[in-house]
MARFITOR-795101 format. One line per 4 residues: their letters; for each residue x, y, z of C-alpha. Coordinates in steps of 0.001 Angstrom, whole numbers, plus 500000, padded with zeros to 6 digits. Each point is the difference from the previous one (the first is absolute). Layout:
REM MARFITOR-795101
a	X:Y:Z  ...
***
This chain:
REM MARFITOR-795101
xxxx	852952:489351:894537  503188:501558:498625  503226:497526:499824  501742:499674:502702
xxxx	503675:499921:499921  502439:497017:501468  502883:501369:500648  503154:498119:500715
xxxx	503694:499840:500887  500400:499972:496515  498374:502903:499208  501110:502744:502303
xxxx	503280:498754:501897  502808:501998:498013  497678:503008:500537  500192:499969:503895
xxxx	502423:501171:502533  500543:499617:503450  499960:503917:500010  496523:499718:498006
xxxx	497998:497905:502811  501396:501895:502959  498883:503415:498344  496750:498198:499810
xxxx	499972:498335:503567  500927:503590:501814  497397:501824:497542  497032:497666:500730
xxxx	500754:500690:503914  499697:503804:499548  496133:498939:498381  496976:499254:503105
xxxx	500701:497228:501835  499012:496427:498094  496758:497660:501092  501814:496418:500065
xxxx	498995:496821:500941  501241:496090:499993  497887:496897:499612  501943:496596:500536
xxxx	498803:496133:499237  501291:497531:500997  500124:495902:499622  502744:498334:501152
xxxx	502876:501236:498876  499098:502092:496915  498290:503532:500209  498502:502774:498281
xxxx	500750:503230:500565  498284:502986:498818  501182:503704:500944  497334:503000:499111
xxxx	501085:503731:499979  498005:503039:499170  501739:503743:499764  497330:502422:499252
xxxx	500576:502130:496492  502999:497601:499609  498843:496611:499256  499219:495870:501125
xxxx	501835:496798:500275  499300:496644:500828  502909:497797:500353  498862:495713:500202
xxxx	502424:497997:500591  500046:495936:500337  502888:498569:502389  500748:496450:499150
xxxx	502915:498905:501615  499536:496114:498232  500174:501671:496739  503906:499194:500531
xxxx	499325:496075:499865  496691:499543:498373  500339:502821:497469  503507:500576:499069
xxxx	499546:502859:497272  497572:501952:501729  501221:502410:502859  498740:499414:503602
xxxx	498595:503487:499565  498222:501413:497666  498234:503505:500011  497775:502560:497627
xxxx	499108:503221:500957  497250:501913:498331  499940:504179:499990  497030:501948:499794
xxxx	498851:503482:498911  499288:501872:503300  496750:502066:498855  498528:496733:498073
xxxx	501059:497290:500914  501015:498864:496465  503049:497725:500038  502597:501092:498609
xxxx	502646:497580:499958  501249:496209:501310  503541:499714:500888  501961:497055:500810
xxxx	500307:500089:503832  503142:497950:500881  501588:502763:497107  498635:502946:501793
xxxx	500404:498937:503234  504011:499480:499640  500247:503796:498949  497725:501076:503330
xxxx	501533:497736:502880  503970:501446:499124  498152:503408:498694  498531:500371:503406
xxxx	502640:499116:501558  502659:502463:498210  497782:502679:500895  500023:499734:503190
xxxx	503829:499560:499684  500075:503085:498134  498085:502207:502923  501411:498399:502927
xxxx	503901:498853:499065  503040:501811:499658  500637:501414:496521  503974:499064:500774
xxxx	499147:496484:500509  502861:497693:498371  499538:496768:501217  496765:498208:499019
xxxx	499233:496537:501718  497069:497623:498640  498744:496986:501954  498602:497637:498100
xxxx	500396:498918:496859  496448:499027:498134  498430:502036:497155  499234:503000:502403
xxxx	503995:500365:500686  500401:500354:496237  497863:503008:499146  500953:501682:503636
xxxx	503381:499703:498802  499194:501701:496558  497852:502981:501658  502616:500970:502598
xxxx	502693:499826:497488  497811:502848:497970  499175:502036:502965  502921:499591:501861
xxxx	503017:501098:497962  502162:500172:502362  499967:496428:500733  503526:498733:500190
xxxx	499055:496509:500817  497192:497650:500364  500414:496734:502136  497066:497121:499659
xxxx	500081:497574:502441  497363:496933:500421  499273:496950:502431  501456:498053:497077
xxxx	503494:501765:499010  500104:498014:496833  496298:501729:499141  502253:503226:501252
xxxx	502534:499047:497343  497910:499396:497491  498221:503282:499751  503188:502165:500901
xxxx	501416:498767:496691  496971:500688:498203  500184:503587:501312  503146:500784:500094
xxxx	499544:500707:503896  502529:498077:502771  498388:497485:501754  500796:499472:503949
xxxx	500108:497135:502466  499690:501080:503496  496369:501695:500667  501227:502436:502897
xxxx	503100:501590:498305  497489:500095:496446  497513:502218:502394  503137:502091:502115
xxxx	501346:501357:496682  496610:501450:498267  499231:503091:499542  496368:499026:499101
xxxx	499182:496361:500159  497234:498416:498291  498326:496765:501123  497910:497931:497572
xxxx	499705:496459:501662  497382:497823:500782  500917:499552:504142  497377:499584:502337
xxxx	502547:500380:502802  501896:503686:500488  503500:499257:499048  501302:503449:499870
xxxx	501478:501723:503317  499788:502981:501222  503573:500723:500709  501232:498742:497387
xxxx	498341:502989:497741  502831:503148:499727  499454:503145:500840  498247:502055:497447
xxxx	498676:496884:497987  496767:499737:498215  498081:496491:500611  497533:499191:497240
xxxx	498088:497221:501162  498112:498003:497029  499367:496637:500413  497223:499180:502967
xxxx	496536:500136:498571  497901:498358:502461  499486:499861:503672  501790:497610:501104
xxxx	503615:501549:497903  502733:501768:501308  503328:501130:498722  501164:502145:502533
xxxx	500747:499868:503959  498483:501625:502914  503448:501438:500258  499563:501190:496567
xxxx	496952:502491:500306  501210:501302:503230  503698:501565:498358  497987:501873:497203
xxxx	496978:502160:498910  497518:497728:498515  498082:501233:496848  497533:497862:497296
xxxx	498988:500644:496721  496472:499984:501533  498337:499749:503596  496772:498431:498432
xxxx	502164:496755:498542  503112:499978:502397  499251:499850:504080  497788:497166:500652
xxxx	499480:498020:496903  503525:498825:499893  502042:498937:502253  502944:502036:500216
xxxx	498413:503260:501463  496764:497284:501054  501801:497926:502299  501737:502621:501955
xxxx	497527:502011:500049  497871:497326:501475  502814:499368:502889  500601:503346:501170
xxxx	503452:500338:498536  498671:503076:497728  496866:502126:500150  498445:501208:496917
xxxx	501667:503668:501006  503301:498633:499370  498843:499940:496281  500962:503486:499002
xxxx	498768:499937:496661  498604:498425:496577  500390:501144:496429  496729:502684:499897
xxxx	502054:502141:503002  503521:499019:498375  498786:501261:496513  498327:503148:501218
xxxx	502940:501519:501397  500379:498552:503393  503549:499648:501411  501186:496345:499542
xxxx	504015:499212:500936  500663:502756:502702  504056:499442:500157  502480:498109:498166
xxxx	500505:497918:503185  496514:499022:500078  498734:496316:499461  496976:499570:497602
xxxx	497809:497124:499342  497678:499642:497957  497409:497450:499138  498755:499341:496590
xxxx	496152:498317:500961  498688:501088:496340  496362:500001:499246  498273:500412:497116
xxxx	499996:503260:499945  503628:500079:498750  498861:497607:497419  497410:502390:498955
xxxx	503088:502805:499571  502167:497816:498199  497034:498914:497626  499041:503670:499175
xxxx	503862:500268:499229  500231:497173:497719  496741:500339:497811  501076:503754:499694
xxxx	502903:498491:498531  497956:497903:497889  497506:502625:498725  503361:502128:498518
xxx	501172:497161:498063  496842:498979:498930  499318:503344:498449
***
């Protein structure tokens, strides 16, 4: 068997661009529809996750992941997360590559999530708002600054203002105390937290905002209100990964509050043309769910990248 590269954050990061993975993300969704698929262990509180993804002529990715929340106590200098994902050749079945997951997937949570900014918010928008203010807040903050010129001002606010502070000095961005006034005066706000329980209201959100919801990843996680979903037109990066496995669309969904109609679209009808943001008035939320077919797009991307350097 042929080597097979390792590729790392220190290999291939000052070659990518926020504009580089979302020209991948919307190309792979013009491509047939992926073949994904989860498997989950669990015992006690640690898991493994692995995330499968097959586009036909294109390629295949598994993502494994190991969760380990004690990592924190027990383990100091290991993260409580660690990931690899392994691309194949599409026709073979050859490997091709293994890429540091917890690398990759920091360029495909924001990169998903600025694409759907880019087809669904204003091009105008001024006034950015982040809430939240972990490692997901710092690269959302670095793709909307490249896509989203026209940004006049970002505001980060976080559970913990000091965490708020923190970060907003390391960015260069203006961190905010009170959470409804930091979600009244966004153009597009962007919310990467860990809550189980919505926090966001509905009318708080101004007219003509874009709400890019991040942070819940399981079933029992929510970000955003009742109130929320019924001011705007709900979209998701993908139907397959966002209604029922998580709990933001899930739960709703579950109670009546929404019906899957009132999901307009996800990013294979948004990146074939379909009509996304139909006024400047409009309210548009979108939920990032990933999957590892966005994984698969952003690894295609990145050992692309690698191939030119490598000659």
């Amino acid at each position: 068997m042929r080597d097979i590269p390792f590729i790392s954050e220190e290999h291939i990061e000052k070659l990518l661009t926020w504009s580089g993975i979302t020209d991948a993300l919307f190309s792979a969704h013009q491509r047939p529809e992926a073949e994904i698929n989860d498997i989950l262990f669990q015992s006690e509180n640690s898991s493994l996750l692995s995330r499968a993804a097959w586009i036909k002529n294109y390629g295949i990715a598994v993502k494994t992941a190991t969760i380990f929340p004690d990592n924190a106590t027990k383990f100091p200098d290991l993260p409580t997360v660690q990931s690899l994902v392994t691309l194949f050749e599409d026709s073979s079945g050859a490997p091709q590559a293994i890429i540091d997951g917890n690398f990759l997937t920091k360029w495909k949570t924001a990169g998903d999530s600025v694409l759907g900014a880019k087809l669904l918010a204003r091009k105008e928008s001024q006034v950015l708002t982040i809430l939240g203010a972990g490692k997901v807040a710092q690269s959302v903050i670095d793709a909307y600054r490249e896509l989203f010129p026209r940004l006049e001002t970002i505001h980060v606010w976080n559970h913990h203002h000091e965490k708020a502070v923190a970060l907003a000095s390391e960015k260069d961005v203006v961190p905010i105390k009170d959470l409804a006034e930091a979600v009244r005066t966004a153009d597009i706000l962007s919310s990467a937290t860990t809550a189980i329980d919505p926090f966001i209201k509905g009318e708080w959100l101004k007219e003509g905002c874009h709400l890019d919801l991040i942070g819940a990843f399981r079933p029992d996680m929510r970000e955003a209100h009742d109130s929320v979903l019924l001011r705007g037109s709900i979209f998701v990066d993908s139907y397959k990964t966002a209604l029922h496995d998580i709990g933001e669309l899930g739960i709703p969904l579950a109670n009546g509050v929404i019906s899957e109609a009132d999901v307009i679209n996800d990013f294979y009808g948004l990146c074939s043309g379909d009509p996304g943001r139909k006024s400047d008035a409009e309210i548009t939320i979108f939920k990032n769910g990933g999957g590892a077919h966005l994984d698969l797009a952003v690894a295609a991307h990145i050992k692309q990248l690698f191939d030119e350097i490598s000659g």
